[in-house]
C-alpha positions as CSV (number, residue, x, y, z in Angstrom):
1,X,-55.4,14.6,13.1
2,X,-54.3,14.2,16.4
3,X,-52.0,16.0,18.9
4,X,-49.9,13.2,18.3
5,X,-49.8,14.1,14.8
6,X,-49.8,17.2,14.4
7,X,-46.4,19.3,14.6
8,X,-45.0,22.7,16.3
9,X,-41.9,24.2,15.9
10,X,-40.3,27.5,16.5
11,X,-37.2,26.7,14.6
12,X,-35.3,30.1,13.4
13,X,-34.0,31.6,16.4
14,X,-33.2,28.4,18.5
15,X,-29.9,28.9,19.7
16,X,-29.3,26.4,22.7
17,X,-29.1,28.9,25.1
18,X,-32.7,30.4,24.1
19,X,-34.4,26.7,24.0
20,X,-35.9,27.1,27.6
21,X,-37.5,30.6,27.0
22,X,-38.5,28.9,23.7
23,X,-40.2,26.2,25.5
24,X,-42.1,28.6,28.1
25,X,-43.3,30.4,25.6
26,X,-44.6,27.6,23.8
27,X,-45.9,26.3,26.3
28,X,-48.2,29.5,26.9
29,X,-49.0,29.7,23.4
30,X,-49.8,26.4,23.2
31,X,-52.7,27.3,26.3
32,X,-53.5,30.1,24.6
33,X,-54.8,28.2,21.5
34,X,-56.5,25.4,23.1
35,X,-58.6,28.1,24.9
36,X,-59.6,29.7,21.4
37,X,-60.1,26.5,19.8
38,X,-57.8,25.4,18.0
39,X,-57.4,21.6,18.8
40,X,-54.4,19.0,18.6
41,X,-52.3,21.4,19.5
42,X,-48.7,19.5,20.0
43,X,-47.8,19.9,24.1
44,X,-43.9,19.9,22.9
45,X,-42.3,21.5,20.0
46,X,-40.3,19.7,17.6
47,X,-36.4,20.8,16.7
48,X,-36.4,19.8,13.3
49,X,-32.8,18.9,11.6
50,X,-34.3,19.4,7.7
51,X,-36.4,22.6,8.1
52,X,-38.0,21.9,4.5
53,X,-39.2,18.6,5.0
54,X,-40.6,19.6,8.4
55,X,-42.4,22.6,7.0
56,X,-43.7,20.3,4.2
57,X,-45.2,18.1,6.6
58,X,-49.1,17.3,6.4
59,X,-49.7,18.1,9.9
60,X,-48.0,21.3,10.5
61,X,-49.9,23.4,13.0
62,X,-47.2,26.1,13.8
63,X,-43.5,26.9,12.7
64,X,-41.5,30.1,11.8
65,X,-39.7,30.3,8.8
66,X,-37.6,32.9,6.5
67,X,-39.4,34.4,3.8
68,X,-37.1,33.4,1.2
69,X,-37.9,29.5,1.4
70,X,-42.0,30.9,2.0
71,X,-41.9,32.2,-1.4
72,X,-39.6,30.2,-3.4
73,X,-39.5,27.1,-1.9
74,X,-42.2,25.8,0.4
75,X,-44.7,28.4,-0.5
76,X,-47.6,26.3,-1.8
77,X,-46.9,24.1,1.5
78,X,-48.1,26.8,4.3
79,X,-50.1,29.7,4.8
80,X,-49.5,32.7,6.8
81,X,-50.5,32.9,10.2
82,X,-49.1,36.5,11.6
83,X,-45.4,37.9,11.6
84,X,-43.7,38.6,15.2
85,X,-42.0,41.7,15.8
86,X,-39.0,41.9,18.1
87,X,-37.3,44.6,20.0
88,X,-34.2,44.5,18.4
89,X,-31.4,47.1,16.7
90,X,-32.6,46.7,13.1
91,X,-36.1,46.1,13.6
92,X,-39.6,47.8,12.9
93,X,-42.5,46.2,13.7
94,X,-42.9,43.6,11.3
95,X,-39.6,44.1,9.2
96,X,-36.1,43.0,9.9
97,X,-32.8,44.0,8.7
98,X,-29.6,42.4,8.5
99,X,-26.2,43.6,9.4
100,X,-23.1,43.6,7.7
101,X,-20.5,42.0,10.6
102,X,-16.6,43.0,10.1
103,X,-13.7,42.4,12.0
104,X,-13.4,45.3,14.3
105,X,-10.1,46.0,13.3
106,X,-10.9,45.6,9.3
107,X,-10.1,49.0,7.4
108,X,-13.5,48.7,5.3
109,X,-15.4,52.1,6.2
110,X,-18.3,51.1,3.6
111,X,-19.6,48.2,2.1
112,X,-18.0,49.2,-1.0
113,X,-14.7,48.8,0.9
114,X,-15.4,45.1,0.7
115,X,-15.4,44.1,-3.3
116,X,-12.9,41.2,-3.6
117,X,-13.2,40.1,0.2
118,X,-14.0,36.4,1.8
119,X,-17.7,36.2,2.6
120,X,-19.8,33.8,5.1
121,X,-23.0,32.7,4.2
122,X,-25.3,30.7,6.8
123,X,-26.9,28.9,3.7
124,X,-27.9,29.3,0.3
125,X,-31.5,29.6,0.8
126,X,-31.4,32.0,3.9
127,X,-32.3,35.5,2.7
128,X,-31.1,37.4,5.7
129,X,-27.4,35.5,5.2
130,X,-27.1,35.8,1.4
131,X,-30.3,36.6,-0.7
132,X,-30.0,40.5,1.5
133,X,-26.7,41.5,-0.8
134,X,-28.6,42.3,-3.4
135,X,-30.4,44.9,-1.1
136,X,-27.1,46.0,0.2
137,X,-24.8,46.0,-3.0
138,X,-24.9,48.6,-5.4
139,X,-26.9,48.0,-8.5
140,X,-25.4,46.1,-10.8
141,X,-22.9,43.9,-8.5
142,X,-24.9,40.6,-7.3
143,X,-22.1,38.6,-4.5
144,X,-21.0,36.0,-6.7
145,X,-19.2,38.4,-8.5
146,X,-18.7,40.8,-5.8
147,X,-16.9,38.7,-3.6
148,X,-13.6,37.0,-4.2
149,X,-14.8,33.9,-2.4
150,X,-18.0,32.8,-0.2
151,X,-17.6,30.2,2.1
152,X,-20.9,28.5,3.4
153,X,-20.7,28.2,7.2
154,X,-24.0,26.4,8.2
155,X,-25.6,29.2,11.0
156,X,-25.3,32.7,11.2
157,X,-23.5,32.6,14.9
158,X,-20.9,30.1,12.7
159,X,-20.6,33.2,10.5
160,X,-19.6,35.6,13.0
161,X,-17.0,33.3,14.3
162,X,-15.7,32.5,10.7
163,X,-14.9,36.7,10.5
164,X,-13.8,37.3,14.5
165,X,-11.4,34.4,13.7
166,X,-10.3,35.4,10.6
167,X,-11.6,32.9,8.2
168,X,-13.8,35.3,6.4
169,X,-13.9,39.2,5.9
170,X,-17.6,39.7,6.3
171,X,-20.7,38.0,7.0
172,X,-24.5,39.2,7.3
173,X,-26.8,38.3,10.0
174,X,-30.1,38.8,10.9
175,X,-30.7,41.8,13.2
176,X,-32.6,39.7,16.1
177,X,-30.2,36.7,15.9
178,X,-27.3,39.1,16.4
179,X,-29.4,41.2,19.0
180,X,-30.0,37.7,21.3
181,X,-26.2,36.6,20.6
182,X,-25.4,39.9,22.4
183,X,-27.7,39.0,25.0
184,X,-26.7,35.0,25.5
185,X,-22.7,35.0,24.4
186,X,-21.8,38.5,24.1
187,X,-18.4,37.3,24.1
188,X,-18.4,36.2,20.8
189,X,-19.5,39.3,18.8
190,X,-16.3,40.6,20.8
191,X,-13.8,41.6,17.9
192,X,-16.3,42.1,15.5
193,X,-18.3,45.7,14.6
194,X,-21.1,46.2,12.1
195,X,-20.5,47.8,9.2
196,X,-24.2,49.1,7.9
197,X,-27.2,47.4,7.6
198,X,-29.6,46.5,5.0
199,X,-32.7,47.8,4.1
200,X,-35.8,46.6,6.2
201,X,-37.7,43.4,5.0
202,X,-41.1,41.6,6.2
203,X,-39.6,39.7,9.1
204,X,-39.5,35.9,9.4
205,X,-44.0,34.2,9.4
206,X,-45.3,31.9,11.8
207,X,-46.9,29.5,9.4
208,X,-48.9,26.7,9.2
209,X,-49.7,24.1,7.2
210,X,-51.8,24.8,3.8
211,X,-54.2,22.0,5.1
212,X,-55.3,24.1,7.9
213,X,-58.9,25.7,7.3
214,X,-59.1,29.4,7.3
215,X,-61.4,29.2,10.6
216,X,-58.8,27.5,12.2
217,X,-56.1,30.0,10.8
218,X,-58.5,32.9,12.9
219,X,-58.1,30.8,15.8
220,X,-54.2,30.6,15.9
221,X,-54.3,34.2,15.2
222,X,-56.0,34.8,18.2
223,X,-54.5,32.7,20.3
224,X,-51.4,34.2,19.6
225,X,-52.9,37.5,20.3
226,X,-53.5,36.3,23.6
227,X,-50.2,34.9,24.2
228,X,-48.8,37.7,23.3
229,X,-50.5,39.9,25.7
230,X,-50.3,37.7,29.0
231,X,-48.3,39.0,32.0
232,X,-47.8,35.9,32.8
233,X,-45.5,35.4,29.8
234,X,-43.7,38.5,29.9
235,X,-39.9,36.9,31.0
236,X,-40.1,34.2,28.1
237,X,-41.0,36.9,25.7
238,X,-38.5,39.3,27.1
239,X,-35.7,37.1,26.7
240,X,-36.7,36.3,23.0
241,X,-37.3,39.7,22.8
242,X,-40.6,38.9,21.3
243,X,-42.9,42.3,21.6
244,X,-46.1,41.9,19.2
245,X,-47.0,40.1,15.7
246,X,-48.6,41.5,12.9
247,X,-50.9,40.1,9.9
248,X,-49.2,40.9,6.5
249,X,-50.0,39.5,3.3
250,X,-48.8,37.0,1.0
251,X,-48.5,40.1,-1.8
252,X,-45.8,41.6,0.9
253,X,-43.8,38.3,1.1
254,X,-43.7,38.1,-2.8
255,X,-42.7,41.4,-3.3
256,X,-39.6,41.6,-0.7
257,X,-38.2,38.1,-1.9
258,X,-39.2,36.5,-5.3
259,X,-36.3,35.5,-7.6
């Protein structure tokens, strides 16, 4: 395996506007685990266009991913590395929520208010988009049956704009995506309110590929580690509003999302 080889990606909250802190902060990282060992490491990242296939791949170093696809889709493909926490509404520590976005002028006071109404999904497979209503619904209602129609809109930021234009009633989005819209395009959450939030889940792995040796796994640990605490990298993780990472355990990530 060679650098060359070898892939890096930090592909879940990637939003054009955050792609330069994205980059400073791998580049850091990157530093960071060649001085703890770990070798090959990738000097770019890559901005993969199928997220599956790219965390499939047999030279995966380092990605971020949701834990829906970790457990019931690419699971036996990666391995844990550590879970970032951010300094966002909605967030502790290692667990994330996801908000339920209305139109501000929308007479729902609950989320019960909603039964019947258009919904926008980010994608089928995202947990913090459409797996999360069953955390948020009552028990019993699931959202094919709760909504009167789900319209798939390809991103979460897509989903705001579908309800602040009208095109769907509701939408939920992960708390640090809608946290860095505020900070990048504030302008489009303009119109829109949230409506409650779900309960708090393990929040989106860095992973890497199951090929990597456990040794190696301790090194990108502390590497990150490392990263993490450098002064140096304090703007790029203040604008991703990146604050520590934590080590959970595959037994967490199966219990918050398996079918």
């Amino acid at each position: 395996m060679t650098a060359a080889t070898r892939l890096a990606s930090l592909p879940m909250y990637c939003e054009a506007e955050l792609r330069p802190a994205t980059e400073r902060w791998w580049a850091g990282l990157g530093r960071h685990l060649r001085e703890c060992g770990v070798r090959d490491v990738p000097e770019t990242l890559t901005w993969p266009d199928d997220y599956h296939g790219h965390w499939r791949a047999p030279g995966l170093l380092f990605s971020q991913t949701c834990g829906y696809p970790l457990v019931n889709l690419i699971g036996p493909a990666v391995k844990l590395i550590a879970t970032p926490s951010y300094d966002a509404p909605g967030c502790e520590v290692a667990g994330y929520a996801a908000h339920v976005i209305v139109r501000e002028s929308a007479e729902a006071r609950s989320v019960g208010d909603l039964r019947g109404c258009r919904l926008a999904v980010n994608g089928m497979t995202s947990y913090s988009g459409y797996h999360v209503w069953r955390r948020i619904l009552a028990a019993g209602d699931d959202a094919q049956s709760f909504f009167g129609d789900i319209v798939t809109s390809g991103s979460h930021r897509a989903s705001i704009r579908c309800v602040a234009a009208g095109e769907a009633d509701a939408c939920a989005v992960d708390c640090v995506t809608h946290a860095l819209l505020s900070d990048q395009s504030g302008e489009e959450l303009r119109g829109t309110r949230v409506l409650a939030s779900s309960p708090s889940a393990p929040g989106m792995p860095y992973v890497t590929g199951a090929a990597t040796p456990d040794d190696e796994i301790e090194r990108l640990r502390a590497g990150l580690l490392a990263a993490i605490a450098d002064p140096s990298l304090t703007p790029a993780r203040k604008e991703l509003r990146l604050t520590g990472a934590s080590v959970l355990s595959d037994e967490e990530y199966r219990n918050a999302f398996a079918d």
